[in-house]
C-alpha positions as YAML, in Angstrom:
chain: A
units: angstrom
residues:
- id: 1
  name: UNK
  ca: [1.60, -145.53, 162.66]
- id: 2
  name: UNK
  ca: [-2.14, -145.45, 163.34]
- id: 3
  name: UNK
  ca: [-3.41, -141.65, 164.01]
- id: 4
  name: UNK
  ca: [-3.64, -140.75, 168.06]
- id: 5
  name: UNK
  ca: [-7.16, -140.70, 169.20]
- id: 6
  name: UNK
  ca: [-8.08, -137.57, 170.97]
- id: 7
  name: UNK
  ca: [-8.57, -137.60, 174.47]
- id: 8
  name: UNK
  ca: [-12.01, -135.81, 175.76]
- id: 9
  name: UNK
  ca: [-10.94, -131.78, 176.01]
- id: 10
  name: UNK
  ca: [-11.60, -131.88, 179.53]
- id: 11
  name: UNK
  ca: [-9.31, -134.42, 180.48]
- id: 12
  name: UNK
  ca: [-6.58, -133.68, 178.05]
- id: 13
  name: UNK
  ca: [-6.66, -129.96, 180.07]
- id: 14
  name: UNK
  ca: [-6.99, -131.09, 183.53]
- id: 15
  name: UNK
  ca: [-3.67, -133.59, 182.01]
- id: 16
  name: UNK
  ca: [-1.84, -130.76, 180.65]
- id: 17
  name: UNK
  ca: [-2.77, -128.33, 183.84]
- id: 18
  name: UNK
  ca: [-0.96, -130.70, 185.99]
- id: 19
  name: UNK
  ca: [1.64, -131.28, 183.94]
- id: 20
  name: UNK
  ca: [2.51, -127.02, 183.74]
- id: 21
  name: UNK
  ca: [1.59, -127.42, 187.90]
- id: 22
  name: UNK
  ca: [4.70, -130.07, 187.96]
- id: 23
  name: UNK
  ca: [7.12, -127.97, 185.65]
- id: 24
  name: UNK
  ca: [6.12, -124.86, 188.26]
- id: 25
  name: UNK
  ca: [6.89, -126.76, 191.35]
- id: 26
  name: UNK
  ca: [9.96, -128.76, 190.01]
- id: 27
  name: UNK
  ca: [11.79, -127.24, 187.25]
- id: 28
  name: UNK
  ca: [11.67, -128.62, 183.62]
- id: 29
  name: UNK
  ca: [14.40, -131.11, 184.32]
- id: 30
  name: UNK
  ca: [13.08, -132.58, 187.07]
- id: 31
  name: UNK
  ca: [9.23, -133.56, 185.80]
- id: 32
  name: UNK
  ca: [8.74, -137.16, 184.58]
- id: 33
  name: UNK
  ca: [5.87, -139.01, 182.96]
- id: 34
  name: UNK
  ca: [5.22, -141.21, 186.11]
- id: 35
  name: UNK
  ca: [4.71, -137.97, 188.55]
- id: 36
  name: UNK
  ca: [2.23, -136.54, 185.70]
- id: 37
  name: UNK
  ca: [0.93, -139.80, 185.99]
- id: 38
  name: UNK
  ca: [0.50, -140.04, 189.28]
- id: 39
  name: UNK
  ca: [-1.03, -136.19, 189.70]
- id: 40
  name: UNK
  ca: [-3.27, -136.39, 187.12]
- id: 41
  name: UNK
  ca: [-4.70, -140.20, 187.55]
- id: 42
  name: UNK
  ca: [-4.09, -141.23, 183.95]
- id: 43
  name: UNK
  ca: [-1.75, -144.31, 183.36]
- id: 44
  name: UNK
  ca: [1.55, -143.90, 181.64]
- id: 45
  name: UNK
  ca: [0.60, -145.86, 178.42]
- id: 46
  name: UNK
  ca: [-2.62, -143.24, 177.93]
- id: 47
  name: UNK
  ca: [0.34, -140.21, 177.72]
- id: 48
  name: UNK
  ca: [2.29, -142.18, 175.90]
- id: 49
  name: UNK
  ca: [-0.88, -142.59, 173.48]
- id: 50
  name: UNK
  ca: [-1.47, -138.73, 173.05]
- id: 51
  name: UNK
  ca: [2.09, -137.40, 173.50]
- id: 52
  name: UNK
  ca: [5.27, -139.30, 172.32]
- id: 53
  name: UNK
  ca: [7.78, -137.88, 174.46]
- id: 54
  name: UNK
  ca: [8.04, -136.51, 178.03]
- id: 55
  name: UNK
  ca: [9.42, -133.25, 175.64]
- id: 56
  name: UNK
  ca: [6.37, -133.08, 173.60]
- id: 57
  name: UNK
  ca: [4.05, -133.57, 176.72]
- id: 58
  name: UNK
  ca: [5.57, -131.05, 179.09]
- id: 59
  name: UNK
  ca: [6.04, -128.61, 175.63]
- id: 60
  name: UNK
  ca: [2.63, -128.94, 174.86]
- id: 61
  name: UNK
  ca: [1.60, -127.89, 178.45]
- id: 62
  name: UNK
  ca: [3.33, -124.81, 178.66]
- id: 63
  name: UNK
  ca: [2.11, -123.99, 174.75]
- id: 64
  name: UNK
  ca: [-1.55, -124.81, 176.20]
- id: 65
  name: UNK
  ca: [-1.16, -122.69, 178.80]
- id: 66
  name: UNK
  ca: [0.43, -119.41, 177.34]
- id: 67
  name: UNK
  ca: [-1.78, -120.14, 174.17]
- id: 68
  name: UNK
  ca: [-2.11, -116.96, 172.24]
- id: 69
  name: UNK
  ca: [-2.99, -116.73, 168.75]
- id: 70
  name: UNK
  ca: [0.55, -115.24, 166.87]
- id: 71
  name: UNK
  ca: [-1.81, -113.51, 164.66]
- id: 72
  name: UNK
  ca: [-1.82, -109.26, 163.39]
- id: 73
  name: UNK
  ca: [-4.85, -108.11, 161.73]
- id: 74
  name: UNK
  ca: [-3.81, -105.74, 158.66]
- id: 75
  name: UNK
  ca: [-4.75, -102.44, 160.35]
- id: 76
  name: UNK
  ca: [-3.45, -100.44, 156.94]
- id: 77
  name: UNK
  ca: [-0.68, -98.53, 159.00]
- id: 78
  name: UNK
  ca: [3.27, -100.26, 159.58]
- id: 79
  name: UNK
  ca: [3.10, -98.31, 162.95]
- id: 80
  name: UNK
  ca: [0.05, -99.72, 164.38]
- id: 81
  name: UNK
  ca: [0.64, -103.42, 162.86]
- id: 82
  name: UNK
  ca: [3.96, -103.44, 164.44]
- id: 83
  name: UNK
  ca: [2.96, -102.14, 168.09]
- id: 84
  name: UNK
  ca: [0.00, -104.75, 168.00]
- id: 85
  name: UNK
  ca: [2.58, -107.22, 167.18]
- id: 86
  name: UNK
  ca: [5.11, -105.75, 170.03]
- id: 87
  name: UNK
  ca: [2.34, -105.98, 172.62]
- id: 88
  name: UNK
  ca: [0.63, -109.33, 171.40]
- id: 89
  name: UNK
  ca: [4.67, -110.86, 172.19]
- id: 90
  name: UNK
  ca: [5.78, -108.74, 175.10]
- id: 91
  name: UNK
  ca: [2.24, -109.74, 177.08]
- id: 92
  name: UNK
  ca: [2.67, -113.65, 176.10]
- id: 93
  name: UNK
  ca: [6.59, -113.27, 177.73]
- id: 94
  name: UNK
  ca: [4.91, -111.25, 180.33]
- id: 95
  name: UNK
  ca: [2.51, -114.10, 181.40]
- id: 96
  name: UNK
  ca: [4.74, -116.67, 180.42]
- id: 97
  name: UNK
  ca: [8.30, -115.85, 180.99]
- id: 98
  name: UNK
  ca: [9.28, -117.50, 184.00]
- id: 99
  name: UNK
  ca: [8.05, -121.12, 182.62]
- id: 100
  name: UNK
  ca: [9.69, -120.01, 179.00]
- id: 101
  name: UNK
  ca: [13.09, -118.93, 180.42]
- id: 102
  name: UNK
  ca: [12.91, -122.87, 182.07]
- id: 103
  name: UNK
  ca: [12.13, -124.34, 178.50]
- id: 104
  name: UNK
  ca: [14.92, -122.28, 177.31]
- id: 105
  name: UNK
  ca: [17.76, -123.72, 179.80]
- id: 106
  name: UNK
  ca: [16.22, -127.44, 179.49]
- id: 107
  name: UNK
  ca: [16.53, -126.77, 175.73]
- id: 108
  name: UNK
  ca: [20.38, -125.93, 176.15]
- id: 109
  name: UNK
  ca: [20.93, -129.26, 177.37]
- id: 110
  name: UNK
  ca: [18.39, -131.48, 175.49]
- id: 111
  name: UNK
  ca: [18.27, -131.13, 171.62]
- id: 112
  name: UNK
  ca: [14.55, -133.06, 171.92]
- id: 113
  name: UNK
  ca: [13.68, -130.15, 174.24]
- id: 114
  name: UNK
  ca: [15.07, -127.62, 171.99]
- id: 115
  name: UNK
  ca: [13.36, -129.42, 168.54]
- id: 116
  name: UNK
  ca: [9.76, -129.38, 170.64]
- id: 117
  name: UNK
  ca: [10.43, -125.95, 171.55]
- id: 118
  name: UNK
  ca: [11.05, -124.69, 168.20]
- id: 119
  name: UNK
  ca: [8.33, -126.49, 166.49]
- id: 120
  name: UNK
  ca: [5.52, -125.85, 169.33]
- id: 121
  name: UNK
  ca: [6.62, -122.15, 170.29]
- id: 122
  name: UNK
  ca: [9.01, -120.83, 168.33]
- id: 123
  name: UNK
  ca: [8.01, -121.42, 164.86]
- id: 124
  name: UNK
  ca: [4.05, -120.12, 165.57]
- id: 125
  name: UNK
  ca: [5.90, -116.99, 167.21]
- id: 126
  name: UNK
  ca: [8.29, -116.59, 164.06]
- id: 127
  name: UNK
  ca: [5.29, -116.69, 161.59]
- id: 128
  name: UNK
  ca: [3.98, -114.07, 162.98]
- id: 129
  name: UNK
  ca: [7.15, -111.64, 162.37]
- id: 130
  name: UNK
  ca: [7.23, -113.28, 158.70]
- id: 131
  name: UNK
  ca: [3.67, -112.77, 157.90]
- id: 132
  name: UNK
  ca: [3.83, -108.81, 159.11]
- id: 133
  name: UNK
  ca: [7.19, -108.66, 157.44]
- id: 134
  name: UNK
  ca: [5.95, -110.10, 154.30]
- id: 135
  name: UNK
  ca: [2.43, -108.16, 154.25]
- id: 136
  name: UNK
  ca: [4.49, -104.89, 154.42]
- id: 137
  name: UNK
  ca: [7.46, -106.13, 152.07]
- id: 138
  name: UNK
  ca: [7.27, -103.31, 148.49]
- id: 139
  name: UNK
  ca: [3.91, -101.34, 149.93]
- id: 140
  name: UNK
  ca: [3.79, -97.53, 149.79]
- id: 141
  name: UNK
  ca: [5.38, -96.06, 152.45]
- id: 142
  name: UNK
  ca: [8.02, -98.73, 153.08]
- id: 143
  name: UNK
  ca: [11.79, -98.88, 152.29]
- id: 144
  name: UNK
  ca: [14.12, -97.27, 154.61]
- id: 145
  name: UNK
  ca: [17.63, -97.79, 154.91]
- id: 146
  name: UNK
  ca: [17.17, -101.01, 156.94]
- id: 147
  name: UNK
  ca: [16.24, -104.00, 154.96]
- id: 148
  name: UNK
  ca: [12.31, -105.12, 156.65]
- id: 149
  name: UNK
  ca: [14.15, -108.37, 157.25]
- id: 150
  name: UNK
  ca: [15.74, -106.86, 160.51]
- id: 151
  name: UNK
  ca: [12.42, -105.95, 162.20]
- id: 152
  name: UNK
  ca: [11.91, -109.19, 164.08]
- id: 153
  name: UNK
  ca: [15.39, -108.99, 165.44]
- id: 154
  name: UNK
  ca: [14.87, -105.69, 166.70]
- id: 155
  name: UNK
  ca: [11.63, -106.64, 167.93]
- id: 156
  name: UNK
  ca: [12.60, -109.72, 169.63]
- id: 157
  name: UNK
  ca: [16.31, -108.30, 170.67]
- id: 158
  name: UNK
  ca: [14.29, -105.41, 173.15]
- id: 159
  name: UNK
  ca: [11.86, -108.33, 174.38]
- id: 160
  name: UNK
  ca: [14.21, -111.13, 174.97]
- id: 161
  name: UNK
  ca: [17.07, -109.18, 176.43]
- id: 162
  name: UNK
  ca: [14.27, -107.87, 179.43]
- id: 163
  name: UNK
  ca: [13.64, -111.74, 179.70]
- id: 164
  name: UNK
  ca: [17.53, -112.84, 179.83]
- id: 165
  name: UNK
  ca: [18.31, -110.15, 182.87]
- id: 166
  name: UNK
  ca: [14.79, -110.85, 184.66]
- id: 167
  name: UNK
  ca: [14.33, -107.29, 184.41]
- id: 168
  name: UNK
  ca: [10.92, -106.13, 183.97]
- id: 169
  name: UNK
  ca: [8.94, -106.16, 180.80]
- id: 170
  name: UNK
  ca: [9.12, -103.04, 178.27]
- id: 171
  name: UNK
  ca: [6.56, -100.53, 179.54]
- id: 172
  name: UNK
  ca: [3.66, -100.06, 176.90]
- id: 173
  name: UNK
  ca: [5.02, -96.70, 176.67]
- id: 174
  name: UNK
  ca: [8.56, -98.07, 176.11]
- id: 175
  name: UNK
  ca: [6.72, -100.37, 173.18]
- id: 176
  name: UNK
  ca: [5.45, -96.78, 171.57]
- id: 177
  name: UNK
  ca: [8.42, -95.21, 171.81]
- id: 178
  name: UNK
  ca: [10.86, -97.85, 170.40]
- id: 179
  name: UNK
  ca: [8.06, -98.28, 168.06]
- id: 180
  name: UNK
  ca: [7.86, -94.54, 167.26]
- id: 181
  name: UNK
  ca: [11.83, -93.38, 167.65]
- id: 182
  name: UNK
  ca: [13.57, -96.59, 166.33]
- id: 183
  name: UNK
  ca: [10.87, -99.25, 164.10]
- id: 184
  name: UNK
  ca: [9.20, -96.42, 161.98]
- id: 185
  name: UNK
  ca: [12.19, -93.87, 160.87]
- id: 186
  name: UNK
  ca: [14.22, -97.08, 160.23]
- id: 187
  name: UNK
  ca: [11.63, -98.87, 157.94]
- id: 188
  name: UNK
  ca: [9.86, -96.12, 156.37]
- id: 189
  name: UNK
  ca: [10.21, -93.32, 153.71]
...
């Protein structure tokens, strides 16, 4: 298969912005390749050119929209990695969680949903976790009674059950104190 040419930036955003726009006003489920089409004036065969799936398109929207960078800077202290990390995911389901909890349900029902998911959201988010778990893996300082391999789902588990009940995000002040009382005595000496 010949390599997809790139569509000009602008257009590919104004495509993708329309797309998210659709997904807002309709649900997941309910968006299809002619109305993005339609709203954003390109033909079907031209998103069939740059996206190979109705999944990947509407996928690649919301990823476009709630792009963040996954990425912690080593700032030489478990504590203050791990909060950056807290805050960097709790904002992006802040900003994000109403169009992610729709990805989530459409996913239930459509493995192709759930495979773009994973590869265009979930994976990205995961390396992040793996990275700061692996950076912090045998230094000084490090080796609780909790094998390091449990901090993501800790992390995640205080994030994702705010975004399950639709209750409000975790207070930065909640993020310091479940990083303070819980994250640090657990994984540290």
């Amino acid at each position: 298969m010949p390599p997809r040419l790139r569509l000009p930036a602008e257009r590919e955003d104004r495509i993708l912005a329309d797309a998210l726009d659709l997904i807002t006003e309709r649900g997941f489920d309910r968006v299809t390749i002619d109305a993005v089409a339609a709203r954003s004036g390109a033909s079907k065969a031209t998103l069939y050119r740059h996206w190979a799936s109705k999944e990947e398109l509407l996928v690649s929207a919301v990823r476009r929209q709630a792009s963040m960078p996954f990425e912690v800077p080593d700032h030489g202290v478990f504590r203050d990695d791990v909060l950056f990390a807290l805050r960097l995911a709790s904002r992006w389901l802040t900003e994000n969680g109403e169009v992610f909890r729709s990805l989530i349900d459409a996913g239930r029902r459509d493995p192709s949903i759930e495979r773009e998911i994973a590869r265009q959201i979930v994976e990205p988010h995961d390396a992040m976790w793996t990275n700061l778990i692996d950076r912090w893996r045998g230094r000084d300082g490090i080796g609780g009674a909790v094998d390091l391999a449990w901090l993501h789902d800790l992390c995640e588990g205080l994030l994702l059950r705010r975004l399950a009940v639709t209750a409000p995000p975790p207070t930065d002040d909640e993020l310091v104190r479940f990083t303070d009382e819980v994250l640090v005595p657990a994984f540290t000496v």
